[in-house]
C-alpha positions in Angstrom: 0.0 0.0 0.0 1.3 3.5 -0.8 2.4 5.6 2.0 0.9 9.3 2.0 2.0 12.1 3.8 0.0 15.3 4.4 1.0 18.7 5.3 -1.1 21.1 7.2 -1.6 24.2 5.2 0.8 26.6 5.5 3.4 24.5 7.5 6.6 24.6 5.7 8.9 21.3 5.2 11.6 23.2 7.8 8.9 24.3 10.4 7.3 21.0 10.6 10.8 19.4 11.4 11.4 21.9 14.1 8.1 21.2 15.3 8.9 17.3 15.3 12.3 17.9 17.0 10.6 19.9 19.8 7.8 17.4 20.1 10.4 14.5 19.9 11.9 16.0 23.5 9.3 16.6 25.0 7.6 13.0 24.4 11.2 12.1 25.7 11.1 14.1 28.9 7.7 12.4 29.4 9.7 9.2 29.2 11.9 10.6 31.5 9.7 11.7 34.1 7.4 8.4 33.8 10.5 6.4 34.8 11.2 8.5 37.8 9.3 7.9 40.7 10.3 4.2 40.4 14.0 4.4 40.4 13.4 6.9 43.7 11.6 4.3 44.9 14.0 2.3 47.3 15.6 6.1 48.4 12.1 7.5 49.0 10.9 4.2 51.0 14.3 4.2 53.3 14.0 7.8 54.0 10.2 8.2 54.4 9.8 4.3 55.6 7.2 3.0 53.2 5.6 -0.1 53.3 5.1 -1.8 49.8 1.4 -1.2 49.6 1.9 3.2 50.1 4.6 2.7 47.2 2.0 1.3 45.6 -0.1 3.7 46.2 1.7 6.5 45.3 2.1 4.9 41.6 -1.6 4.4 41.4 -2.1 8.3 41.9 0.4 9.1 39.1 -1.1 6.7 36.9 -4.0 7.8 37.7 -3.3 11.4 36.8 -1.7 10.1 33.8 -5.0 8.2 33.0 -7.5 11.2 33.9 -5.2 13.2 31.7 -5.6 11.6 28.5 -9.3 11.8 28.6 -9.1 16.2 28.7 -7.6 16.0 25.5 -9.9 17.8 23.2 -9.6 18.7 19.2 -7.2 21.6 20.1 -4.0 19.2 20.9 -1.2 22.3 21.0 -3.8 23.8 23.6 -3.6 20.2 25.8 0.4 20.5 25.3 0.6 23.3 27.1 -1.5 22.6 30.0 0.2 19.4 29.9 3.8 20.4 30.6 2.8 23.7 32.4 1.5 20.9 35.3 4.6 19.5 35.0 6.6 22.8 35.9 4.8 23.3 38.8 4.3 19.6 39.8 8.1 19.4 39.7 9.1 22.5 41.6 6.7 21.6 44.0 8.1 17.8 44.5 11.5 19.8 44.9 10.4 21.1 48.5 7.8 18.7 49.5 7.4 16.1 52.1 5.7 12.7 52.0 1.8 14.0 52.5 2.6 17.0 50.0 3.6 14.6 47.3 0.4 12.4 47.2 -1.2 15.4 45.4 1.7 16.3 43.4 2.4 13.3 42.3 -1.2 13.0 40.7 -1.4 16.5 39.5 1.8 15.4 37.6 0.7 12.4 36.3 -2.6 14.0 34.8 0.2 16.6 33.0 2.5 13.5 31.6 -1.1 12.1 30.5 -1.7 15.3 28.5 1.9 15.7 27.0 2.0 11.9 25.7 -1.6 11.7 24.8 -1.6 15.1 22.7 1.6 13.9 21.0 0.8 10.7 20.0 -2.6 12.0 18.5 -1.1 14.8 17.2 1.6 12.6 15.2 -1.7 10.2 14.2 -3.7 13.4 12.6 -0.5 14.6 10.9 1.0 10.7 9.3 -2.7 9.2 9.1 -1.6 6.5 6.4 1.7 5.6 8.4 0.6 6.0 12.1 1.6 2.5 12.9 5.4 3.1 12.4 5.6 6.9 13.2 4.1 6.0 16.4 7.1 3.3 16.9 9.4 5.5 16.1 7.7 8.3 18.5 7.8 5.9 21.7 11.4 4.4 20.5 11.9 8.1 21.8 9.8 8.0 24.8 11.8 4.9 25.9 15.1 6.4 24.6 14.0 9.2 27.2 13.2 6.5 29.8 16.1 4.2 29.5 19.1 7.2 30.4 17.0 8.4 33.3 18.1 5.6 35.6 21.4 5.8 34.6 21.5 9.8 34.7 20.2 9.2 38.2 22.8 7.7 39.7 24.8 10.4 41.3 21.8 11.4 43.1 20.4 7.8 44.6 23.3 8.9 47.5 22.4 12.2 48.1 21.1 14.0 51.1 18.4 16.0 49.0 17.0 15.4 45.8 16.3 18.7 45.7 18.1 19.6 43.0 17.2 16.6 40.8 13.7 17.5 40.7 14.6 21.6 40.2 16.6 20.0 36.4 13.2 18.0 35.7 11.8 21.2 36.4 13.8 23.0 34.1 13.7 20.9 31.3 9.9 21.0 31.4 9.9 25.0 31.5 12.4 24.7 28.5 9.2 22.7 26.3 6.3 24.9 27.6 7.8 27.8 26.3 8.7 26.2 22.7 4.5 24.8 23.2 3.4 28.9 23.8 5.5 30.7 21.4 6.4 28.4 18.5 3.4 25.5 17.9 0.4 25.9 16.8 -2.3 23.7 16.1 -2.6 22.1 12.3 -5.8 22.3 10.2 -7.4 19.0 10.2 -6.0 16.9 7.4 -9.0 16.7 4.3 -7.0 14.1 2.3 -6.7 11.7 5.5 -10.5 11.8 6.7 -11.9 11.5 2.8 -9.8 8.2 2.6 -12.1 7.0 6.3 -15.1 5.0 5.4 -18.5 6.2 6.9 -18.5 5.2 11.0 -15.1 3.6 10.5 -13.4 5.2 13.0 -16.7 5.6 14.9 -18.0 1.5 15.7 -19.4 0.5 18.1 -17.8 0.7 21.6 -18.0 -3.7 22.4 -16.3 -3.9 19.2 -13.4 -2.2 20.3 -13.3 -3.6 23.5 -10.7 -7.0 23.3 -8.4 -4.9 21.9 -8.7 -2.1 24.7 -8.5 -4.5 26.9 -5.0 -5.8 25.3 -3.8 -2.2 25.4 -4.7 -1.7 29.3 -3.2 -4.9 30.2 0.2 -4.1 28.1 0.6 -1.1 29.9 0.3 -2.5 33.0 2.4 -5.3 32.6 4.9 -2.4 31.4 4.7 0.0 33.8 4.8 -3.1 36.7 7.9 -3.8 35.7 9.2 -0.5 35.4 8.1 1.0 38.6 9.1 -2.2 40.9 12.0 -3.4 39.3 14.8 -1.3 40.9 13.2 -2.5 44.0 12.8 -5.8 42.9 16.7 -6.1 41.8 17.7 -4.1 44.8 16.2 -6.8 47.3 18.1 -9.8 46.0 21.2 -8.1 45.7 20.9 -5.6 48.5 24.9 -4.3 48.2 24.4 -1.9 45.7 21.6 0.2 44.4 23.5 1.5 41.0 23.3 -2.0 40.3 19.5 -2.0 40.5 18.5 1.3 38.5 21.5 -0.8 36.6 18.8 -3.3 36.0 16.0 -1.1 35.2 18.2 0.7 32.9 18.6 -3.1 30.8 14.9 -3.7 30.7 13.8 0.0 29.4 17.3 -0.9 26.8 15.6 -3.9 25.6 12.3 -1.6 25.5 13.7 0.8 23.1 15.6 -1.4 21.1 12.8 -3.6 20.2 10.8 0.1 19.6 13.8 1.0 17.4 13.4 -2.3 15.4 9.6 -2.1 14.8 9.9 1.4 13.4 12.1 0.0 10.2 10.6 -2.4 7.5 10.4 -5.2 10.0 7.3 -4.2 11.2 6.0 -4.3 7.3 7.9 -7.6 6.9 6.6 -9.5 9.5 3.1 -7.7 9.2 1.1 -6.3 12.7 -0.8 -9.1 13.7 2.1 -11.4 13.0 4.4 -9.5 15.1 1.6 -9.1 17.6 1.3 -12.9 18.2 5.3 -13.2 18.4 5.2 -10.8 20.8 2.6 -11.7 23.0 4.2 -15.3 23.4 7.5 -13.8 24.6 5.9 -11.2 26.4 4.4 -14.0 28.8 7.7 -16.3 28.5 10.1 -13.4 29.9 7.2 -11.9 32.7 7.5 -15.4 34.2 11.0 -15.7 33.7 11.4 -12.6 36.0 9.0 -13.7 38.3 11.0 -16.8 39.0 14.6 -15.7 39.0 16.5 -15.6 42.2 19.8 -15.1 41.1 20.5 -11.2 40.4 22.1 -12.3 37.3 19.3 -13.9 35.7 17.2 -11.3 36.7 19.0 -8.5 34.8 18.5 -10.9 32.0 15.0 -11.7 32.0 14.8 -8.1 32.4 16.6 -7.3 29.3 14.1 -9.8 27.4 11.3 -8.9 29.2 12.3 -4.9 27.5 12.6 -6.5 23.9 9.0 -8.4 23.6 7.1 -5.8 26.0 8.3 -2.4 24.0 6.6 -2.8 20.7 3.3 -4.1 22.1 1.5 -1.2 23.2 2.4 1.6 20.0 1.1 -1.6 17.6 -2.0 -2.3 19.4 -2.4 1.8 19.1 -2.1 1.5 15.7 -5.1 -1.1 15.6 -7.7 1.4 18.0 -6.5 4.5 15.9 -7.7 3.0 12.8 -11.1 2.6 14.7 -11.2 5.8 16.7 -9.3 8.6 17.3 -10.9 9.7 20.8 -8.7 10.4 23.5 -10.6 7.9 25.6 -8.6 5.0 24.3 -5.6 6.7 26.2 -7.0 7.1 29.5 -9.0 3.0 29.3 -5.3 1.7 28.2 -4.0 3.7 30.9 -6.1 2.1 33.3 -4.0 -0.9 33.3 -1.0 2.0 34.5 -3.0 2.6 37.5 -4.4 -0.8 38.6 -1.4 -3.2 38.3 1.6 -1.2 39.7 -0.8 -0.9 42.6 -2.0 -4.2 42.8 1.8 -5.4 42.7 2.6 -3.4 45.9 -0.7 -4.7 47.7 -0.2 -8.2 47.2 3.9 -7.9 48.1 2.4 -6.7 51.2 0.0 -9.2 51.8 2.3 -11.9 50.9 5.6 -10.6 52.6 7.6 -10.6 49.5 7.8 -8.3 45.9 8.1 -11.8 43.9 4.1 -12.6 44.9 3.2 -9.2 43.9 4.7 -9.3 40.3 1.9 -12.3 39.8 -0.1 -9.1 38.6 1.8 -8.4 35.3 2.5 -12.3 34.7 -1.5 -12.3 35.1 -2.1 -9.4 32.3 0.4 -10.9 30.1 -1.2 -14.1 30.0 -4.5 -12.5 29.7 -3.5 -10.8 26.6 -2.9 -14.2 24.5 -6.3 -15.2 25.9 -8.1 -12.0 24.6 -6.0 -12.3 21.4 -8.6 -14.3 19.2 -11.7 -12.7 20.1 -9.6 -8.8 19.3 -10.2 -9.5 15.6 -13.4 -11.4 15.5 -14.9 -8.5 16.8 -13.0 -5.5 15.1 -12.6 -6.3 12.1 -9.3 -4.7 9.8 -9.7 -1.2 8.4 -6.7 -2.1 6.1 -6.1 -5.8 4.6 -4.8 -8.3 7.1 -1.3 -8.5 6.3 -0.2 -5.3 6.8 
């Protein structure tokens, strides 16, 4: 099929690349700051003495900020952009002289702006490269994740610090540096003629049952993603308990694997293999790895399984966007798949509790990631393809 790309009017070839580049950071920095709280984790439970289930609970308000965000997207997506970031300014210079009750709040009021920054972008990237959304929006989260895996390495001087203070004052900074680009030099495209003439009528408008297997396979892949990624410096940090650079070390591997894998399925590969293909492939490994982890007591095999775990998990969620975009383009898809953000971190910290150990509680991301390859079949009986099959 031939690949068209539309211009807004009046958007010249140079412009739009500066707007990419800008939007490219900023999707990064939302990588970035997605990452964060769970690498502080061990540092913030020692120095505020957290049990597993508040750790858990301080995830499911970011992800639920991050959910609730996605959802106050509107047609204006510049507009959302700079609400978006603007929360995370503030969010981020108040986290910088905060204590443990202040940063309940905070830490949802910054979720709901990294919800708004990664939902406008991604939507905004769908309306401008309609006809090739599914690998433009690989190659956009290969930069999320290119974001996300330097942040725990980046972090490391400050895990041993007395105040982290200054850390959050840079994330700050950054922030400030992509509202202002958002205020004074985006603005928002015409809506693209060429791409909605090619829609059939109610295409991207079925009916909401039809849609939901494959929701369902998006909410559960995020939450088996960000499970990982929020417990696993923790995770790696309790069965090796010398050194803590060697668990963000660990985190770092996994979110490697996740942009490398992100990288890959934004070449031909994607094409070669075609989506549902890949999607099965995936799925299978997805589990394989997730259990893997689970199991491992040696700290060798778990930075391992967590570099695996990165490779099939990465390219999951971006090609099961690609499927819901072709059938909607509300931001309500966002905030349902982010649902799976907010419920399994959470349930992972409640059941470590219950149970007495972190290994029990990751039976909530082996349990979405065998859910998905149940829900699998029924995602294209019901929804069927707005494109032929193979691609």
């Amino acid at each position: 099929m031939k690949t068209q790309h539309h211009s807004s009017p009046g958007v010249s070839p140079g412009g739009r690349r500066l707007s990419n580049l800008m939007l490219y950071a900023g999707f990064s920095l939302t990588g970035a700051g997605t990452v964060l709280l769970g690498v502080l984790m061990p540092v913030l439970s020692d120095r505020w003495g957290l049990r597993d289930s508040t750790a858990g609970f301080l995830f499911f308000l970011q992800f639920l900020g991050c959910s609730l965000g996605a959802v106050c997207i509107g047609p204006d997506r510049v507009r959302a952009l700079r609400t978006g970031f603007g929360l995370l300014v503030v969010c981020c210079g108040g986290l910088a002289f905060s204590g443990l009750l202040a940063a309940f709040p905070l830490l949802f009021f910054n979720g709901i702006g990294l919800g708004m920054g990664m939902t406008a972008t991604s939507l905004l990237f769908s309306d401008r490269y309609g006809d090739d959304r599914a690998a433009k929006l690989e190659g956009l989260n290969f930069i999320w994740s290119a974001g996300a895996v330097a942040t725990p390495a980046l972090l490391g001087p400050f895990l041993h610090t007395v105040s982290l203070r200054p850390l959050f004052i840079i994330y700050q900074g950054l922030y400030f540096c992509i509202f202002l680009w958002m205020m004074l030099g985006e603005s928002q495209p015409a809506p693209c003629a060429a791409s909605k003439a090619t829609a059939a009528p109610g295409q991207r408008n079925p009916v909401l049952w039809l849609l939901l297997p494959l929701v369902a396979m998006a909410l559960c892949s995020i939450g088996v993603e960000t499970s990982i990624s929020s417990w696993l410096t923790t995770y790696s940090h309790r069965a090796d308990p010398r050194s803590l650079g060697t668990a963000a070390l660990t985190t770092s591997l996994f979110l490697l694997g996740f942009m490398l894998s992100r990288l890959a399925f934004s070449t031909r590969l994607l094409t070669f293999l075609g989506r549902r293909r890949a999607l099965y492939i995936l799925l299978a490994c997805t589990a394989a790895c997730v259990i893997l982890l689970t199991a491992a007591h040696s700290p060798t095999l778990i930075r391992v399984a967590a570099g695996f775990a990165g490779l099939s998990i990465g390219p999951l969620y971006p090609l099961l966007l690609s499927f819901l975009l072709e059938r909607t383009d509300s931001g309500w898809i966002f905030a349902a798949a982010g649902v799976g953000a907010v419920i399994f971190p959470w349930m992972t910290g409640v059941l470590s509790t219950h149970y007495g150990s972190l290994r029990h509680g990751l039976a909530a991301p082996c349990a979405a990631a065998l859910l998905m390859i149940l829900l699998l079949p029924s995602s294209f009986r019901a929804a069927p393809q707005a494109v032929p099959a193979g691609v």
